[in-house]
mmCIF file of the N, C-alpha and C atoms, coordinates in Angstrom:
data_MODEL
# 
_entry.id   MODEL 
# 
loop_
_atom_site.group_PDB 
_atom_site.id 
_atom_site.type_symbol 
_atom_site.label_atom_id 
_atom_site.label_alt_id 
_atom_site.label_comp_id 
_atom_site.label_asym_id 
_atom_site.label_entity_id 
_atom_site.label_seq_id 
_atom_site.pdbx_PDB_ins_code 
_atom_site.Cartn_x 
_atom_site.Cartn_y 
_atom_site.Cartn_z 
_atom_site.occupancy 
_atom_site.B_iso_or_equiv 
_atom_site.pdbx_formal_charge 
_atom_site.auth_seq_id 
_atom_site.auth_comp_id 
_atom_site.auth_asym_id 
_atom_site.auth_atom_id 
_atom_site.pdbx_PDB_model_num 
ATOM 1   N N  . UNK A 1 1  ? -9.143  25.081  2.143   1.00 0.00 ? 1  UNK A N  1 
ATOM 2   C CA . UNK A 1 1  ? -8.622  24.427  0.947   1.00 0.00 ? 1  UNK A CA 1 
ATOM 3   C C  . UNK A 1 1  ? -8.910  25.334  -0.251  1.00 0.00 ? 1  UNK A C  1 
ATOM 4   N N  . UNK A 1 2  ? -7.697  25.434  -1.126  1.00 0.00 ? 2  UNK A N  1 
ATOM 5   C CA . UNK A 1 2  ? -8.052  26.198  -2.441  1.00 0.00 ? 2  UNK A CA 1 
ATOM 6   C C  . UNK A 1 2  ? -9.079  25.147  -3.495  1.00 0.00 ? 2  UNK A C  1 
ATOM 7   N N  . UNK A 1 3  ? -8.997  26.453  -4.210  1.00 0.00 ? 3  UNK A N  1 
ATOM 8   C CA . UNK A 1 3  ? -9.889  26.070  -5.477  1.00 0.00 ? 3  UNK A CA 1 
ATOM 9   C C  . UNK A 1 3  ? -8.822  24.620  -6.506  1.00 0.00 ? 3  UNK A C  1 
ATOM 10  N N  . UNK A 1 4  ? -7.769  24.849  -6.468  1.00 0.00 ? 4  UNK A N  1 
ATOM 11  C CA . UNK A 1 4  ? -6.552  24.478  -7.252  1.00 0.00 ? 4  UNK A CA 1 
ATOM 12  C C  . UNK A 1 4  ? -6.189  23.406  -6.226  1.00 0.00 ? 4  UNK A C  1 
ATOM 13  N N  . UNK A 1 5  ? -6.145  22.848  -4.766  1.00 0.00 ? 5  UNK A N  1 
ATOM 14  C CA . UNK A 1 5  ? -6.006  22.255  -4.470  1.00 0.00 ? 5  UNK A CA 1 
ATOM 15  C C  . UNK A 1 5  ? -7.308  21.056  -4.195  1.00 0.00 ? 5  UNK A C  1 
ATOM 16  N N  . UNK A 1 6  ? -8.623  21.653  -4.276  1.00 0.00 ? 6  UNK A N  1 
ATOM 17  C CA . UNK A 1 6  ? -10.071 20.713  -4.538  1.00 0.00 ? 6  UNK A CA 1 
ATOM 18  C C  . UNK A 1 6  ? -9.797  20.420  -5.998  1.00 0.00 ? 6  UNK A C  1 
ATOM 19  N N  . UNK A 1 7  ? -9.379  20.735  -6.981  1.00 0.00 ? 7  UNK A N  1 
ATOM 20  C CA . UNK A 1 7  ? -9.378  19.998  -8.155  1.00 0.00 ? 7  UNK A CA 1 
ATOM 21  C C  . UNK A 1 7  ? -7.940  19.115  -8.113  1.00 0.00 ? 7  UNK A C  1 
ATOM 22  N N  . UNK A 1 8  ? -6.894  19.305  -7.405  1.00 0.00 ? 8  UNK A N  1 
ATOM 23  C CA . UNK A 1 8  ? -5.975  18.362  -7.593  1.00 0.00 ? 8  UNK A CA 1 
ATOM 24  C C  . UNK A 1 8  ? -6.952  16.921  -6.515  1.00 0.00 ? 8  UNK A C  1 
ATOM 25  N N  . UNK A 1 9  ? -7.003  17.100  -5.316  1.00 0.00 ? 9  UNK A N  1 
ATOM 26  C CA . UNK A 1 9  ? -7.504  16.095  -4.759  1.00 0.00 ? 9  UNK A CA 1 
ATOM 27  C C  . UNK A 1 9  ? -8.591  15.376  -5.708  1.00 0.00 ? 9  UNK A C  1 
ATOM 28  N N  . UNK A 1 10 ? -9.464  15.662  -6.702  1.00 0.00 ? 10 UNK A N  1 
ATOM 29  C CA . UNK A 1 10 ? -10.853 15.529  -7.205  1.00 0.00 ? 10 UNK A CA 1 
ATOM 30  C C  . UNK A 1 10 ? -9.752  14.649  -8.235  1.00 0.00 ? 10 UNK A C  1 
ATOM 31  N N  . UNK A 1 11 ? -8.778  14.833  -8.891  1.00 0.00 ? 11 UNK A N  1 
ATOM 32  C CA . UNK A 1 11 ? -8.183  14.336  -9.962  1.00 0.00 ? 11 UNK A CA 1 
ATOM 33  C C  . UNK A 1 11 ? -6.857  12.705  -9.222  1.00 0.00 ? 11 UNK A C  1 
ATOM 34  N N  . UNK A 1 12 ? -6.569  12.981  -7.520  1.00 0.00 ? 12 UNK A N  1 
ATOM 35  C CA . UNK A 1 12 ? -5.766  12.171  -7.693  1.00 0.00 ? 12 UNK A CA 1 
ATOM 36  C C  . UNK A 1 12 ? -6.913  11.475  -7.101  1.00 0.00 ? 12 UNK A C  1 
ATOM 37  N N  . UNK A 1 13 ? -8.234  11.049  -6.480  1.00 0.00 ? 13 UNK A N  1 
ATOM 38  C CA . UNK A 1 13 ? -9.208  10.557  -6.129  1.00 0.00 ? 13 UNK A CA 1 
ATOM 39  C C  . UNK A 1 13 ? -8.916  9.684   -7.450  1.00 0.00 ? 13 UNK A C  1 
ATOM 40  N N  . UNK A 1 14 ? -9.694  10.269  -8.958  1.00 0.00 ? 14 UNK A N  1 
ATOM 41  C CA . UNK A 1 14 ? -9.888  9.662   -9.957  1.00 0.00 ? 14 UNK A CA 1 
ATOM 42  C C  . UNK A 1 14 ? -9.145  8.576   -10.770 1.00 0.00 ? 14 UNK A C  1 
ATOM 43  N N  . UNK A 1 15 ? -7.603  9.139   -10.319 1.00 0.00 ? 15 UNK A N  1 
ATOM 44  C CA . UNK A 1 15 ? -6.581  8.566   -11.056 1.00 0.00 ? 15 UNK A CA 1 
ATOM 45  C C  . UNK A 1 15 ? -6.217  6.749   -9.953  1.00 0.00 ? 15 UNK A C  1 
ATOM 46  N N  . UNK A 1 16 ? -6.175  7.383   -8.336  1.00 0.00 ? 16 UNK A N  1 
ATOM 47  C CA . UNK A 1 16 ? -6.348  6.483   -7.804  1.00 0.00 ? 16 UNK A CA 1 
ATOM 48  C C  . UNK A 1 16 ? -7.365  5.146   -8.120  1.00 0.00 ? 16 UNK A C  1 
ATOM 49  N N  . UNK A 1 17 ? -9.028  5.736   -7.818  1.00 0.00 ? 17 UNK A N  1 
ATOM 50  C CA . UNK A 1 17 ? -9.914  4.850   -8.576  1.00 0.00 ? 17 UNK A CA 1 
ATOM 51  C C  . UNK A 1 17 ? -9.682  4.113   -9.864  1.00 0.00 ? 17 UNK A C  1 
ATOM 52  N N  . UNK A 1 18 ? -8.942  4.840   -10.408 1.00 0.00 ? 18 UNK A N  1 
ATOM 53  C CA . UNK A 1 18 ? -8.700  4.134   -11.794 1.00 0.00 ? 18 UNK A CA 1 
ATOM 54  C C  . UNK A 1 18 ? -7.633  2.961   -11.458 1.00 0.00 ? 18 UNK A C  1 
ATOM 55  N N  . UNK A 1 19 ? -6.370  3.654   -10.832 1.00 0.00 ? 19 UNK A N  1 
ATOM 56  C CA . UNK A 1 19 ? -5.396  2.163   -10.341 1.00 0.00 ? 19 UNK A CA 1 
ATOM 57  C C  . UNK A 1 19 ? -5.915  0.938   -9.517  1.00 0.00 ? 19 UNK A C  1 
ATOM 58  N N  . UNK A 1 20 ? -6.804  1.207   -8.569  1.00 0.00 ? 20 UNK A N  1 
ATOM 59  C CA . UNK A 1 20 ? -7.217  0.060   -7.796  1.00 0.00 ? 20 UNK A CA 1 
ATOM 60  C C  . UNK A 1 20 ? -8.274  -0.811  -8.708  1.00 0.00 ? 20 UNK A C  1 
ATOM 61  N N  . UNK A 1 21 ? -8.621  -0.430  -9.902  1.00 0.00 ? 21 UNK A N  1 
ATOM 62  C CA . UNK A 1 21 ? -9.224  -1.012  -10.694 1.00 0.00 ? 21 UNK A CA 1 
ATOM 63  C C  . UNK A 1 21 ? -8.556  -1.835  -11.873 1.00 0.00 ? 21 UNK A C  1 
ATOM 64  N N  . UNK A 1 22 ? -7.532  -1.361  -12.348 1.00 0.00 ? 22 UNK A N  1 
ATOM 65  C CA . UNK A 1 22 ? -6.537  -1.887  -12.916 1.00 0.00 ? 22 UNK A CA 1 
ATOM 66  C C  . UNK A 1 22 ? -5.361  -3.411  -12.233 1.00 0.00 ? 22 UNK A C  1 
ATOM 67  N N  . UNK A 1 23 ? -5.252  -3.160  -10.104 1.00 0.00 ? 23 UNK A N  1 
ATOM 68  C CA . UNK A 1 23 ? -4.759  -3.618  -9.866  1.00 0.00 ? 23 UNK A CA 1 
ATOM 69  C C  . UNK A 1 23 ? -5.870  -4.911  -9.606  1.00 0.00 ? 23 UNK A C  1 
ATOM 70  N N  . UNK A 1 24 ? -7.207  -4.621  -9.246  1.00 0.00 ? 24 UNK A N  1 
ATOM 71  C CA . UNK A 1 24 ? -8.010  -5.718  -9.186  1.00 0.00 ? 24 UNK A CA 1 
ATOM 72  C C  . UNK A 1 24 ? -8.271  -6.846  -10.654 1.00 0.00 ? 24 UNK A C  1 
ATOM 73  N N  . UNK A 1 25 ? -8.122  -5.937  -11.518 1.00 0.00 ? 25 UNK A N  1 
ATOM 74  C CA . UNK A 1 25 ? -8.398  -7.182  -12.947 1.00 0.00 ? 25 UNK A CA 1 
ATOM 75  C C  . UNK A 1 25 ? -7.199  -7.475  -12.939 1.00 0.00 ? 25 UNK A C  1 
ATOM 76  N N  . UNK A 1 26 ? -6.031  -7.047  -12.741 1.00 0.00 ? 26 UNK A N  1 
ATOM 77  C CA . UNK A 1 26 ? -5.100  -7.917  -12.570 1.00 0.00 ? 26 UNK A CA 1 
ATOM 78  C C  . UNK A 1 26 ? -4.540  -9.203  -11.765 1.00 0.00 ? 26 UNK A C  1 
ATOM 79  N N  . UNK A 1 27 ? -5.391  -8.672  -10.476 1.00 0.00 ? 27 UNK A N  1 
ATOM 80  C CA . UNK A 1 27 ? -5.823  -9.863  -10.201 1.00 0.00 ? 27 UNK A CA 1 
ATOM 81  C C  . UNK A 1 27 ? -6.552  -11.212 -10.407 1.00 0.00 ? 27 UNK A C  1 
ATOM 82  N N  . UNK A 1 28 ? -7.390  -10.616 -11.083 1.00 0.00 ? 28 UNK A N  1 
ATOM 83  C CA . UNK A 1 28 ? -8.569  -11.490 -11.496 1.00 0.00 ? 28 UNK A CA 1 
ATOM 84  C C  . UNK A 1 28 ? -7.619  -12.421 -12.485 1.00 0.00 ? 28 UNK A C  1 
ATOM 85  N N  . UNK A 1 29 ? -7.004  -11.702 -13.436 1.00 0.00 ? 29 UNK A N  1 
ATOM 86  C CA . UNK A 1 29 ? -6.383  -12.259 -14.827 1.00 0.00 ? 29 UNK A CA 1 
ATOM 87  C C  . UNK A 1 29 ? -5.165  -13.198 -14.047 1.00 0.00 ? 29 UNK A C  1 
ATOM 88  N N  . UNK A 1 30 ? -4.454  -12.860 -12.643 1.00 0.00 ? 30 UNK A N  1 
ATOM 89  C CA . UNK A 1 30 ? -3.413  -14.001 -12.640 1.00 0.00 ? 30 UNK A CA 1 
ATOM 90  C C  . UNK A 1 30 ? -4.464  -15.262 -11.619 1.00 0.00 ? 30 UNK A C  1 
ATOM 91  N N  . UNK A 1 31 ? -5.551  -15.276 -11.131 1.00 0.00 ? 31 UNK A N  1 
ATOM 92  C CA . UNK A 1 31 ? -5.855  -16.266 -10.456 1.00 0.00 ? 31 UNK A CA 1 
ATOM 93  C C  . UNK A 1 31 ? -7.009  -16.837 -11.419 1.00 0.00 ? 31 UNK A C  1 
ATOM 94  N N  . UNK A 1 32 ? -7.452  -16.764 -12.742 1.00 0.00 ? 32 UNK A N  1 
ATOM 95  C CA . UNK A 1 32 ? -7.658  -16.957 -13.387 1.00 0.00 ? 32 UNK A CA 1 
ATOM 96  C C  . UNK A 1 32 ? -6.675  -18.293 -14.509 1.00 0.00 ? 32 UNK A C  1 
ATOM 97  N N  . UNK A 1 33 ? -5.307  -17.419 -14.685 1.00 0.00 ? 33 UNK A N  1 
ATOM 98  C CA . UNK A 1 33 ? -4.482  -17.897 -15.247 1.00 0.00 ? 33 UNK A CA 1 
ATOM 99  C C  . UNK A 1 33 ? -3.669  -19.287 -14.178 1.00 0.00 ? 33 UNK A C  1 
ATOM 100 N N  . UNK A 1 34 ? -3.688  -18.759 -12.799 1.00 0.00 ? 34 UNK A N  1 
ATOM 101 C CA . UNK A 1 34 ? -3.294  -20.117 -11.994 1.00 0.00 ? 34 UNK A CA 1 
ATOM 102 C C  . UNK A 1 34 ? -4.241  -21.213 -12.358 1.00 0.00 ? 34 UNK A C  1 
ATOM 103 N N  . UNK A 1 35 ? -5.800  -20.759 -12.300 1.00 0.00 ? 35 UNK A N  1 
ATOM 104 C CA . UNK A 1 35 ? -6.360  -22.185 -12.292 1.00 0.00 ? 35 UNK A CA 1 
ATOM 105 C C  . UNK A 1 35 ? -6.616  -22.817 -13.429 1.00 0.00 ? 35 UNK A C  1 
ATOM 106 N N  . UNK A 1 36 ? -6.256  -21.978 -14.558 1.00 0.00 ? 36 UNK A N  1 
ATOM 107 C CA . UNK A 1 36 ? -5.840  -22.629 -16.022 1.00 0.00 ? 36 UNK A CA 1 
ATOM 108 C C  . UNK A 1 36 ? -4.686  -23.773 -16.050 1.00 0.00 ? 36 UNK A C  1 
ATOM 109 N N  . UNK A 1 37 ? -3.612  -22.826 -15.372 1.00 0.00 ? 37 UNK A N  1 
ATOM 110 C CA . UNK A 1 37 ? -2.417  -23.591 -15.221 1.00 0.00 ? 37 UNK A CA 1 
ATOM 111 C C  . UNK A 1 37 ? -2.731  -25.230 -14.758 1.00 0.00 ? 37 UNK A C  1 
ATOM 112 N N  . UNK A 1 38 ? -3.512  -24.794 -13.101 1.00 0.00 ? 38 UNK A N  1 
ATOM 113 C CA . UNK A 1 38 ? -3.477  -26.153 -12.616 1.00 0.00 ? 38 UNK A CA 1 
ATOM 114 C C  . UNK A 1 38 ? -4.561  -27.264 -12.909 1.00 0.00 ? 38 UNK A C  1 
ATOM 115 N N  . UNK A 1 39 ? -5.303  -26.964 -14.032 1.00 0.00 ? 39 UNK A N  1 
ATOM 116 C CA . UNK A 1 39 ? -6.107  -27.693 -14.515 1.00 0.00 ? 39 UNK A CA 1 
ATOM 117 C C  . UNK A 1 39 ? -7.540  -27.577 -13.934 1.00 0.00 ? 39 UNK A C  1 
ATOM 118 N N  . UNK A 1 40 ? -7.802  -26.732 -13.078 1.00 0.00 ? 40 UNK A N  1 
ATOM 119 C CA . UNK A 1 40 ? -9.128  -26.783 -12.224 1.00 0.00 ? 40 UNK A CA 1 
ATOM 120 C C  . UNK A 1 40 ? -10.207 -25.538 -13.029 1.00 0.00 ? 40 UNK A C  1 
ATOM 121 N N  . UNK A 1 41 ? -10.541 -25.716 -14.438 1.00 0.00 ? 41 UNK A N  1 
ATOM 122 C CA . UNK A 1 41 ? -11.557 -25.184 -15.293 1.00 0.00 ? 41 UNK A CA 1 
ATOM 123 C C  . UNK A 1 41 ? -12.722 -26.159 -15.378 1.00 0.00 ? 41 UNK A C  1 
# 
C-alpha cells in the first residue's frame, strides 16, 4: 500500500465515522420525535 493510498483510507475511515454518527442521532432525533408524537413522554 502507498503512502497516498494509507492517507486516503485514514481519511475515508474518518469521514465514514463521522456519517455513522450523524446517521445514529438521526436516529435518536426521529424515535424521539415518534414518542413525542404518540404521547408516551
Amino acid at each position: 500500500m502507498k503512502a497516498d493510498d494509507a492517507k486516503r483510507l485514514k481519511e475515508l475511515e474518518a469521514e465514514n465515522a463521522r456519517l455513522k454518527k450523524l446517521v445514529a442521532n438521526q436516529a435518536l432525533d426521529i424515535d424521539m420525535l415518534k414518542d413525542l408524537s404518540s404521547g408516551n413522554f
